[in-house]
N, C-alpha and C positions, 0 to 999 in steps of 0.2 A: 356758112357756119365755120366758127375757128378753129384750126387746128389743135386741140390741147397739146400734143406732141408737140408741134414748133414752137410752144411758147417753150415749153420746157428744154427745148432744146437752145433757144435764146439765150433762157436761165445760164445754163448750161458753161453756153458758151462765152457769159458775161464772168459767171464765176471761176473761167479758167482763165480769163485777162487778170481777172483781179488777183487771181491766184499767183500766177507769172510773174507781172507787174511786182508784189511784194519783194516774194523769194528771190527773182534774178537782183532784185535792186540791195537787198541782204548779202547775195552772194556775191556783187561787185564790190561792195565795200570788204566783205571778208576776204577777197582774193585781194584788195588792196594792201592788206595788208592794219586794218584800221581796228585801232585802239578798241577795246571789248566798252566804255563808255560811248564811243562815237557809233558802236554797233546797235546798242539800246535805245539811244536816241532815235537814233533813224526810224528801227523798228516799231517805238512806236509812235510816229507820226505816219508811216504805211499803215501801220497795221488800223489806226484808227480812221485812215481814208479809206481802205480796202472792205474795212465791215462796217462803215457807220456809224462805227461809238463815237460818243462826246467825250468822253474821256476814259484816258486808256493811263492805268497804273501800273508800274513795274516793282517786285520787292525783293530784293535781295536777301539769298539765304547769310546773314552773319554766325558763324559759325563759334567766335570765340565768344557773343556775346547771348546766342542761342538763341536767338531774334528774327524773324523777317522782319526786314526795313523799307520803308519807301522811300524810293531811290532816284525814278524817274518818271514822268507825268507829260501829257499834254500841253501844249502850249496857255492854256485856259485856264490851268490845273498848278500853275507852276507857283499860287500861295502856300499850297501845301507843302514845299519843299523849308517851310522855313519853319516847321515844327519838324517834333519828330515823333514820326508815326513807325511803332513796331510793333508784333502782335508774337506769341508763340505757335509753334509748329502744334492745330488742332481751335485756334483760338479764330473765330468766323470765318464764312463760308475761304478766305483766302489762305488761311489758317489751314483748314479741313484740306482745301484740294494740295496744299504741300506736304502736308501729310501722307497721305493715301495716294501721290501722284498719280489724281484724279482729275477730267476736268471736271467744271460743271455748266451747265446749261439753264437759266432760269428766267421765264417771262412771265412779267406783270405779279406783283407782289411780292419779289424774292425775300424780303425783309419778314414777313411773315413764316419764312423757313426757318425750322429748329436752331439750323447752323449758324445764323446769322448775328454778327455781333458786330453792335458801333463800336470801330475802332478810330472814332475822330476824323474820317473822310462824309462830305457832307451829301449823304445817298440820298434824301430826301424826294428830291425832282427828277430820279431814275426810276425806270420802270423794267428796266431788261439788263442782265449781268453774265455775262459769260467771262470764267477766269479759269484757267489753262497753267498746267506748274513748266517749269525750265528745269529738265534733268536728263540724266542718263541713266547709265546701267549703274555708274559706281556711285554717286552725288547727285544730290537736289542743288541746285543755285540760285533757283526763287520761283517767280508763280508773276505770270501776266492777269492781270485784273480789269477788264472791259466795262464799262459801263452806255446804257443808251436811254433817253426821255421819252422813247416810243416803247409802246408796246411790244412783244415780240419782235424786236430789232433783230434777232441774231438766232440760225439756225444752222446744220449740219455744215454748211457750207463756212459760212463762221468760224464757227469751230475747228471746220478743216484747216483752215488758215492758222488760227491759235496756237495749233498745238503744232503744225508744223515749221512757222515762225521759234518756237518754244526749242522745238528739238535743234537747228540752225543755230539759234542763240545757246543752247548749251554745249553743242559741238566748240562755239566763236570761243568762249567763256574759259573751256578747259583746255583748248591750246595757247590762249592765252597765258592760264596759272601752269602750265606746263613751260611754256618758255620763260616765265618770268620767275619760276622756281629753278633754271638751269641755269640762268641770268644769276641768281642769288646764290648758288651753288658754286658757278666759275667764282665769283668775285670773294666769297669763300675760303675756296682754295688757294688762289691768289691774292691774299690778303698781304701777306710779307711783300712779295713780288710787286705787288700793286702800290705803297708805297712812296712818297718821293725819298728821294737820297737825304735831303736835306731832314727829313722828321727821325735820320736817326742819332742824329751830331747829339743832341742831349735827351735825358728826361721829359723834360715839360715840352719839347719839341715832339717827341713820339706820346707821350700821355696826350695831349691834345688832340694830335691828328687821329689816332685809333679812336678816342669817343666820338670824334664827329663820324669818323664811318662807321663805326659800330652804330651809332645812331638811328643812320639810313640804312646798313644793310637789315638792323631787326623791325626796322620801323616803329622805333621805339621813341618816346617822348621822354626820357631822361635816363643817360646813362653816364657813369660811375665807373672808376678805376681807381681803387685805392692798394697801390703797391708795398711790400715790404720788403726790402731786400736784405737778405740773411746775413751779409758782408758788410751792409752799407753803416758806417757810424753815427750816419746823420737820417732821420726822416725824409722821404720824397715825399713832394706833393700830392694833395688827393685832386684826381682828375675829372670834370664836372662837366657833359653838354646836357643843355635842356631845350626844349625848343618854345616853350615860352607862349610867347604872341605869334611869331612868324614860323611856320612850320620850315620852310625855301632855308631860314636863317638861324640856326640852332645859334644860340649862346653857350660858349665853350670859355671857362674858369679853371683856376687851381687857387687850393688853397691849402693850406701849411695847419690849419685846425680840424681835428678829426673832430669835436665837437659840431661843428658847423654843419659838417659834412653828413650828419648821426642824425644832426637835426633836420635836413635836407629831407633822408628815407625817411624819418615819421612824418615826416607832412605830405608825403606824398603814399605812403602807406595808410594813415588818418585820412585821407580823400579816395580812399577804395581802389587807388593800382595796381595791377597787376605788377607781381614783380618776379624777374627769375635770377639767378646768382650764378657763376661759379667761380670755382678758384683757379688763382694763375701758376701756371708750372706744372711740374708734376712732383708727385706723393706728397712732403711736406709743401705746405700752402706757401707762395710769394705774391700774397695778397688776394684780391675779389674784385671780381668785374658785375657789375650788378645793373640792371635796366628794370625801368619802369616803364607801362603806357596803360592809358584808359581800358580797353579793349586787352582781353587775355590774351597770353604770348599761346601759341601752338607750340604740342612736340617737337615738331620740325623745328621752329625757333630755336625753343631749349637746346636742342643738340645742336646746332649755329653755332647758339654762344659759347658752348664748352667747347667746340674746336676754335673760334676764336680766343677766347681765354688761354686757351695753352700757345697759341700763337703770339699773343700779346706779352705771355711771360715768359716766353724764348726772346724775343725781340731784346724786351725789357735785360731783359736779364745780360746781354751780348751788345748792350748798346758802346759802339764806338770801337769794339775788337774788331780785325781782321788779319786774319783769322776769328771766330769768334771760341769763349774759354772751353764751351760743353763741348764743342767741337778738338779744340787742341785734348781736353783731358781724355775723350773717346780716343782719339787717335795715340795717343801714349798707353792705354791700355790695351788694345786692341792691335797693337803694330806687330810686327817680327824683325824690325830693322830698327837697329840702335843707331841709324844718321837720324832716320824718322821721329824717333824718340829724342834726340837732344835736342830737333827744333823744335818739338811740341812744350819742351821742357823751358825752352829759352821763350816760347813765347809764355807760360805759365810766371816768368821771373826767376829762373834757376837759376845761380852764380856758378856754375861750374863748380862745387863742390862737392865733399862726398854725400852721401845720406843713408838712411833707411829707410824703404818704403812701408808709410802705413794708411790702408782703405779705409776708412770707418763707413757704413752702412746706416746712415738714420733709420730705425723702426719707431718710435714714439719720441714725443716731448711733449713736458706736461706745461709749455709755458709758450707763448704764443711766439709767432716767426721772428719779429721785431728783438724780442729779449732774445731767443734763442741763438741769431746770429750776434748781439753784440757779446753775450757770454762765450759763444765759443771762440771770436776772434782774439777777447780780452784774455781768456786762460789760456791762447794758443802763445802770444807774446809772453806774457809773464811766466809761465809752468816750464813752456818747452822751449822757451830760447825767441831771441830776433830774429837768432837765422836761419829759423823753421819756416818752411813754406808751406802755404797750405791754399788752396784751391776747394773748386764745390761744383759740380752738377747735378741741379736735381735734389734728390738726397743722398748724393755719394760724394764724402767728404776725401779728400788725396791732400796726405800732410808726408813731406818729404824730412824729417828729423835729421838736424846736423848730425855727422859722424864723422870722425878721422880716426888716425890708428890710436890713439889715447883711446878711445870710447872702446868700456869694456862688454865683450859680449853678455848680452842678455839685460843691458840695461832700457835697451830701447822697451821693452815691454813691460818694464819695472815704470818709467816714466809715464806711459800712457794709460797703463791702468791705474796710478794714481789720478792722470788728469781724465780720466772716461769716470770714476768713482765720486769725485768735485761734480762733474757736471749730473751725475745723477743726482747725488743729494741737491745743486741749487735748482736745476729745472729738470727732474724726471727724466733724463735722458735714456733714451735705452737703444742701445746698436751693438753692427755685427761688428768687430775690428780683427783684421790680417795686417799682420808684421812679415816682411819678409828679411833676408837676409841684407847690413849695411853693402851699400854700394864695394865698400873699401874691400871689403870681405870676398865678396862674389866676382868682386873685379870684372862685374856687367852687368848695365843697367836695367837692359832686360832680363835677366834672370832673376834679379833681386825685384823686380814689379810683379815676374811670372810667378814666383813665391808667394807675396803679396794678393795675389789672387787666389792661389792654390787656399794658404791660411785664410781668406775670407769666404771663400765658397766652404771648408769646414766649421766655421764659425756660425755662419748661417743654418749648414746645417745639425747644427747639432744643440741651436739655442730656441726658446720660445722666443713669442714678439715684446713680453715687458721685459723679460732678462737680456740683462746684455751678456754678450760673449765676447773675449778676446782669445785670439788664438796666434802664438807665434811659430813660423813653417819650422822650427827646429824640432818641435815637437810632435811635430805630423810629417816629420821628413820622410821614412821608413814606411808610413802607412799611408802616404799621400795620396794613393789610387781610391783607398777604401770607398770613395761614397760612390765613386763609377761603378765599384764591385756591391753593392749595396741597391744601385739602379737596375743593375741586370739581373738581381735576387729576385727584387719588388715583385714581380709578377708571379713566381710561385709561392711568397711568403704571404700575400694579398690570400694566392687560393686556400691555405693551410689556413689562415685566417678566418674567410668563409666556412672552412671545413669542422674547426675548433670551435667555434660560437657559442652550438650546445654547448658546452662543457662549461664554459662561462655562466650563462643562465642557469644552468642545473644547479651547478655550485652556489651561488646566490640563493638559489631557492631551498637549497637541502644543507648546507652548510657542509657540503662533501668539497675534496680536495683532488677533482680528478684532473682541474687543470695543471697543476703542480704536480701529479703525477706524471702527466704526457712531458713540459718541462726536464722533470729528473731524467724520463726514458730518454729522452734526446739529446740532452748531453750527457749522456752512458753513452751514447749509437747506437742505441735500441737495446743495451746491458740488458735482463731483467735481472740478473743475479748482481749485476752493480745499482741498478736505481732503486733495487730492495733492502740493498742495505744502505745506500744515500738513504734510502726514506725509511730506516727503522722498521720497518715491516717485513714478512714473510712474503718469500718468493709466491706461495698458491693463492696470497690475499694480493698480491699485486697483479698476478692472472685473473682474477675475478675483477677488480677494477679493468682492464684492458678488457676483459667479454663487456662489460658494461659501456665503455666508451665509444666501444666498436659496432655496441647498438646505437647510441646515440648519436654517431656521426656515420653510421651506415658505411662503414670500412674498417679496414683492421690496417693497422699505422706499420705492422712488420712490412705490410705489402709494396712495394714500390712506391718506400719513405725517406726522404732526401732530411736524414735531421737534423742537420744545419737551420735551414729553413723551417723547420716543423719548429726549434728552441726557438726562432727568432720568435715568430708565429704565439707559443706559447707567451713567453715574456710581456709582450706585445698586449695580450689580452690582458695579463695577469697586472700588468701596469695600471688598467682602465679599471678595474673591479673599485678599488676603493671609489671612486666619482660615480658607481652605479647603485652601491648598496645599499643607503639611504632610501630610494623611492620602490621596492621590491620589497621590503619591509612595512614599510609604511602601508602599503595595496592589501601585505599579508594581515596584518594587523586591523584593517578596514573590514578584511573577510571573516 
């Protein structure tokens, strides 16, 4: 009589060759080192000798297209590579196990199960189906799908194999898109660097070369560079790689017609591309890097392209300086050495003459990059002289105004705010601008820039973003610390703020005046016999306002009250009240 034991131990011992056999042959090619497609292939041609199946399906999770895909197949199987077979995450039983990263298990009639749904693979002449998903802890990557014409083909032992094949291919999978996202990362950062020398001699030399790698590093099927430069008098080219027919071979164009180039994005916009944008430079726009491809770009891409972009529009921007300009004008504002300052100056185009420094700060224009750079080069010539110099990084304009001892003080400011008041009225302009002291005057050039700065740090501070502001340092000479002393306030004038609130809203609600009370008290110093009579009221009706405020802000303002800060505080509020009073009305009048 036969052992039952030793067969099963036979079993046993068969199912752990096969077992072996698989995984070691998986894990030779993953120690090799070998491509995540040469990994699925293999896998399944083992895994389809190992268990029996006639044919073995692999589907990749596509993530931007929300898809399982079938990807890889059987030697037998390999018509089905020429359609395209995708299904959604829940959509038949391959569907359901990516879902649920679930396997499943099913002999003789799977077809007949709830989950089952023809998705165009011809199951017909199958009778047993085991399909196993490829994941980890963080991401699904797809679902192995087994098929066999026998009955009961495949059981635990099977399965064991599946799903541990599964978890190996998803380990293969993620250090793949791990190194090949550090890969796309380096070459990223290294984009300038990376570079030939030769693509920065001109324009269409760097427009060219950046689309074909922007190309390949977003994997993108058509990308776009249409520059503007703020200085330039003439149009640059719009910059065009598509990849067309040959994916190996992008086609890489310019062309001088934004028309063309308008019509390009709607035809491929009208074909359902994904597209993502951004602008070159920084704050005001010098132009748009834009990409298209079939398949949705990822976050990760988008954020790519906007550090590319800003790459591409430093590039653009400094083609052929060396030194390059954003670099010379940082270094002239930033220096403390006036040798430092005349070379940055000489290489800006300075003639060694006198001047007066003036910053101007773009905050808005209401007129696109193109007009805005040739209005403001053309009114820099004509308004303020030939032998004005003027320079840009970014959105920080640096216009050096002739002066010599004839020029009388205070004209430099009389000049630029006629031509700051021209560019508002022709394109909306609005900036901070600091004047400092003529060169001739100060008899240093750094002092006369460090002025220039001083007047623009208070211009800024003390203007909104559609007003513009000019501020000349003579005017703020005497008070030049104020906004340092204003910064070190901030934090108790913030908590008096906090503190004073009520009294805001109360006031709103009752039409009382106890912020204007606290106000008067504060700039008395806590008077009550002088903010009583500042405010036409009797001293014991101004003690009953202060019991009341004292309730409502759970303190009494005599106590360790700084009222500097407490007026600033007040003011502060009493400023905001008109922009609030409207909707408080309106709620009362509802009720």
């Amino acid at each position: 009589m036969k052992n039952p034991h030793a067969g099963q131990a036979v079993a046993r011992e068969r199912f752990s060759e096969r077992r072996a056999e698989v995984l070691s042959g998986l894990i030779r090619l993953f120690t090799l080192g070998k491509e995540p497609a040469e990994l699925v292939e293999a896998a399944v041609q083992l895994v389809a000798e190992a268990t029996g199946g006639m044919s073995v399906f692999v589907y990749f999770w596509d993530e931007s297209a929300d898809r399982l895909v079938l990807s890889n197949m059987t030697d037998d199987d390999i018509a089905y590579s020429e359609r395209s077979v995708q299904m959604r995450l829940g959509e038949g039983l391959t569907g359901w196990s990516a879902l649920h990263r679930k396997p499943i298990l099913l002999n003789d009639g799977f077809r007949d199960d709830p989950r089952f749904f023809d998705m165009g693979v011809d199951e017909n002449e199958f009778l047993s189906a085991l399909i196993a998903p490829i994941y980890d802890d963080e991401k699904l990557y797809g679902v192995f799908s087994l098929y066999s014409v026998a009955g009961h083909a495949f059981g635990d032992d099977e399965l064991a194999i599946a799903e541990e094949v599964g978890l190996l291919l998803a380990s293969a999978l993620k250090r793949a898109e791990t190194v090949h996202e550090l890969e796309l990362q380096s070459a990223t950062a290294r984009f300038l660097i990376d570079l030939p020398q030769s693509a920065n001699a001109s324009f269409p030399a760097v427009a060219r070369e950046c689309t074909r790698r922007i190309l390949t590093l977003l994997d993108a099927d058509v990308c776009i560079i249409d520059y503007v430069g703020w200085m330039a008098m003439a149009t640059e080219p719009i910059a065009v790689a598509e990849r067309l027919g040959d994916p190996l071979h992008p086609k890489v164009w310019l062309s001088h017609s934004k028309t063309q180039a308008h019509d390009l994005e709607k035809r491929y916009e009208a074909e359902g591309y994904d597209q993502i944008s951004a602008t070159l430079g920084y704050g005001v726009s010098n132009g748009v890097l834009t990409c298209f491809r079939e398949r949705r770009f990822t976050k990760e891409e988008t954020r790519r392209l906007h550090m590319l972009a800003t790459q591409v529009g430093v590039l653009i921007e400094n083609i052929g300086m060396v030194p390059n300009r954003a670099a010379q004008i940082m270094a002239l504002l930033a220096s403390d050495r006036e040798d430092q300052m005349l070379e940055s100056l000489k290489h800006l185009g300075w003639k060694g003459n006198g001047f007066t420094p003036v910053l101007v700060q773009v905050k808005y224009i209401g007129a696109n990059a193109d007009t805005f750079g040739r209005v403001v080069q053309e009114t820099v010539l004509a308004e303020l002289g030939p032998e004005t110099l003027l320079a840009h990084s970014g959105t920080l304009l640096v216009i050096l105004l002739h002066s010599d001892q004839s020029t009388p003080e205070g004209s430099a400011a009389t000049r630029i705010g006629d031509w700051l008041a021209r560019l508002e009225d022709r394109i909306g302009l609005s900036a901070d601008v600091g004047i400092g002291e003529s060169t001739i005057r100060s008899n240093s050039i750094r002092h006369s820039l460090a002025q220039a700065r001083i007047a623009l740090t208070w211009s800024s501070f003390s203007a909104s973003r559609k007003t513009s502001r000019l501020i000349d340092y003579d005017s703020v000479r005497e008070v030049r610390a104020l906004p340092q002393l204003v910064c070190e306030l901030a934090p108790r004038v913030k908590m008096y703020l906090e503190q004073l609130a009520p009294l805001q809203q109360y006031d709103q609600r009752h039409g009382t005046q106890l912020l204007e009370t606290v106000e008067s008290l504060a700039s008395h110093g806590g008077s009550i016999v002088s903010a009583s009579d500042a405010l036409f009221i009797h001293r014991n009706t101004l003690r009953q306002r202060l019991s009341r405020i004292a309730g409502l802000i759970r303190d009494d303002l005599h106590h360790d009250s700084r009222w500097p800060e407490v007026l600033m505080a007040a003011q502060l509020l009493k400023n905001e009240i008109p922009k609030a009073t409207t909707a408080p009305r309106a709620l009362a009048g509802a009720r």
